[in-house]
N, C-alpha and C positions, 0 to 999 in steps of 0.2 A: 371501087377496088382499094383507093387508098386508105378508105374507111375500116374496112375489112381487113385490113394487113395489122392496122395500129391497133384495132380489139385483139386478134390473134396475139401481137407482143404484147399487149398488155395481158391476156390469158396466159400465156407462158411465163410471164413474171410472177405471178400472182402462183402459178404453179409448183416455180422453184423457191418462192419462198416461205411456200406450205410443204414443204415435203419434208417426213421424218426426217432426213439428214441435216435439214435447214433447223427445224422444229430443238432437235438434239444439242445442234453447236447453239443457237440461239439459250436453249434451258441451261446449259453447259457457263455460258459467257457471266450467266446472272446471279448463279452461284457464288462465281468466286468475285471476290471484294477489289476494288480499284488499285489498293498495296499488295497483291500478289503478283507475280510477273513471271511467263514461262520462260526459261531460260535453258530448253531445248537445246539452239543455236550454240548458245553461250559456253555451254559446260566445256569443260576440260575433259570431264571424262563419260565416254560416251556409253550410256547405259542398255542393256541391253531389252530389247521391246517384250515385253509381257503375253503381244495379244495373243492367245493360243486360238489357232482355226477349231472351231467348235464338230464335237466329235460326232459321226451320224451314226446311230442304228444300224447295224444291217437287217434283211428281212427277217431272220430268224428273233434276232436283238430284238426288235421291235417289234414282236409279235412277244417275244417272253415277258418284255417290258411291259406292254398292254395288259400280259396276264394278271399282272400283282396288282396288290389291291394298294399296296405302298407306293407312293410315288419312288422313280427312282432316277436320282440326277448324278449321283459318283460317275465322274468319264472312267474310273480305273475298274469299276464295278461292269461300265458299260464297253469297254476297250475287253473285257474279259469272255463277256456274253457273245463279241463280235469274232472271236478267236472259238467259239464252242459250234463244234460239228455235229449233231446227232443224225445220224441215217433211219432211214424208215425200214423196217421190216415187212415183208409178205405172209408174215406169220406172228405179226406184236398181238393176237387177239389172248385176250389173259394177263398181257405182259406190266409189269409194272416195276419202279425203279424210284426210289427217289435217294439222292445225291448232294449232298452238302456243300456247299459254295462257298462258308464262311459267313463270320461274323462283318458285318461291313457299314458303314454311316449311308445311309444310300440316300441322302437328302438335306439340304440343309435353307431356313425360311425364314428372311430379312425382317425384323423389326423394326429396326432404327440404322439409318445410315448420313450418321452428323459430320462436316468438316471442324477440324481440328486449326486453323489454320498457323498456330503458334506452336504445334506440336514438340518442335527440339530444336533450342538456339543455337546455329551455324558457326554464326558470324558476327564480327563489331566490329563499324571504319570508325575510324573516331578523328576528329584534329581542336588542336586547343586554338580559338581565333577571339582569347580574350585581349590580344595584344595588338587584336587587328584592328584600320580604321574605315574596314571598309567586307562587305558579306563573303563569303571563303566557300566557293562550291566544292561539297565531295560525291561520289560516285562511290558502286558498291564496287568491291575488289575481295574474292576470297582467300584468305589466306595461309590455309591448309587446309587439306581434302579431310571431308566428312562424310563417313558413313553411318548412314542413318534406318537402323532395322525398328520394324515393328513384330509384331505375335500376337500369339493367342494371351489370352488374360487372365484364362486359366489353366492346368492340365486338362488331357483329352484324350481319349485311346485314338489310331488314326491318327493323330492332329495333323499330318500334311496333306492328305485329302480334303478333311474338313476347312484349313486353311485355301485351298485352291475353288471348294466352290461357294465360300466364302468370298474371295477375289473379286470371283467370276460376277456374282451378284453385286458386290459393291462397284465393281466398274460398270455395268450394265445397267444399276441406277444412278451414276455419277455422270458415266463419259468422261471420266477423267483417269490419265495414265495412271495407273495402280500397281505397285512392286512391294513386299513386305520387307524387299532390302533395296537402297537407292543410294549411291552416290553423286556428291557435290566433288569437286575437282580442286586444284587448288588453280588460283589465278583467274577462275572465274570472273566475269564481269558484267557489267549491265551500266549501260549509258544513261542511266536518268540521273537528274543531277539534284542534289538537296542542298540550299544554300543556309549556309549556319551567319546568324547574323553578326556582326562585328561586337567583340566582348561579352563573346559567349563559347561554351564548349558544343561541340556537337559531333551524335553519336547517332549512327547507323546501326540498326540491331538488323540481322537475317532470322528467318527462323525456316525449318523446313515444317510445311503442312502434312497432315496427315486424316486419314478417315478413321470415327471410328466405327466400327460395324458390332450390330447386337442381333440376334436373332437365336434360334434353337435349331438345334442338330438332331437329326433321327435317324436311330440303327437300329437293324432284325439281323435276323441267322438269315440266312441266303441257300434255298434247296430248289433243286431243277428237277422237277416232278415227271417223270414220265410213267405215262396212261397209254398202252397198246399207242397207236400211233401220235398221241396229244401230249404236246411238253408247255408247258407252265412252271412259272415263279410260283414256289409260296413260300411268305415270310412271316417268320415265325418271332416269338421273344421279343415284340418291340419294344423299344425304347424311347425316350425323348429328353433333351439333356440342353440347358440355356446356355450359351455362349459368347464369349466379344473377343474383339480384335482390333489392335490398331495396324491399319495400312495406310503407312505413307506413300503421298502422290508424287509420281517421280518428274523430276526435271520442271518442278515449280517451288517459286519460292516467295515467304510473306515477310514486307519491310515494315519496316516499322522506325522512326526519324524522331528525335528532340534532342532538342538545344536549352542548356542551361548556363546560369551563373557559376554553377561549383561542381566539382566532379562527381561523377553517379555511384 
């Protein structure tokens, strides 16, 4: 019995430390580099959460969506379809209709998604211990609030659409908190200590990280077709158009430490 109990927790270990959520924080940890440090906790000003509950089809939605031959990922596209009523007729034989939905980005397809992790310099603690006879520890300390946006990198028709499922994709291959505006706080802190040696100056750089995301964007005209009782998508006038963005990662930050003879 006792035998049997110890395979069982050892099956159950082995279980929870294969499981996507295990798998994700573990690909998540390795990513980021030893001088970045979440400061979650830490901030002064508390940011607000990004993650939006991902948006479902409804039956009809999902049967229009099925229709098209375009893929279609816009929630504002899909929140619209989920809002459209059409009734059946007892007499649609003959009947037909078709109904213009707009011009819309209905899709947008990750190429590259590189951390930044020097993106935009915060911060500098600095103390001069050329006078010292002995090593001078400092800690990070912010000293006025930074806000820190990112964008698109080019113009874009849409572009807060195409920014969100842009997001949407770069946090879903990152796992990492993603806001295209983040603030730092002021008086921020972090307890790791950098000792600057005696008869030297030393300088604590911050920098706020950031992603940047590349990929291409695809838009059609948007027409709801209806055929006696059969409704379908068809999209028409497609397009395809290359895109980037920088998104900073919110509520982490990359340090960066040297000590020198003379001022930097």
């Amino acid at each position: 019995m006792a035998k049997k109990f110890v395979i069982f927790i050892l099956f159950t270990v082995v279980l929870i430390v294969l499981s996507p959520a295990s798998a994700e924080k573990a690909a998540t940890k390795k990513l980021i580099p030893e001088g970045v440090l979440n400061i979650t906790k830490e901030n002064t000003y508390p940011n607000p959460n990004q993650d939006e509950p991902l948006l479902q089809p409804s039956e009809l939605a999902k049967r229009l969506i099925d229709s098209s031959k375009v893929r279609i990922e816009n929630p504002n596209l899909i929140r619209m379809l989920n809002e459209t009523s059409v009734s059946a007729t007892p007499f649609a034989f003959g009947y037909k209709a078709i109904i213009y939905l707009g011009h819309w980005p209905l899709n947008y397809e990750s190429a590259e998604t590189a951390p930044n992790w020097e993106y935009q310099k915060i911060n500098t603690n600095y103390y001069d211990n050329r006078g010292g006879e002995k090593p001078y520890q400092i800690h990070y300390v912010q000293e006025s609030q930074k806000v820190i946006k990112g964008g698109l990198t080019a113009k874009i028709s849409n572009a807060d659409e195409v920014k969100n499922m842009m997001l949407s994709k770069a946090a879903g291959k990152t796992n990492l908190p993603l806001a295209f505006e983040t603030v730092i706080g002021l008086g921020t802190k972090k307890d790791q200590i950098y000792n600057i040696p005696r008869k030297r100056l030393g300088y604590l750089y911050a920098y706020a990280p950031a992603i940047n995301e590349k990929g291409k964007v695809t838009y059609g005209e948007v027409y709801l077709m209806l055929k006696g009782n059969k409704k379908s998508l068809v999209i028409k006038n497609v397009t395809s158009q290359g895109i980037g963005a920088w998104i900073p990662i919110q509520d982490y930050v990359s340090f960066s430490f040297a000590a020198s003879e003379r001022p930097r």
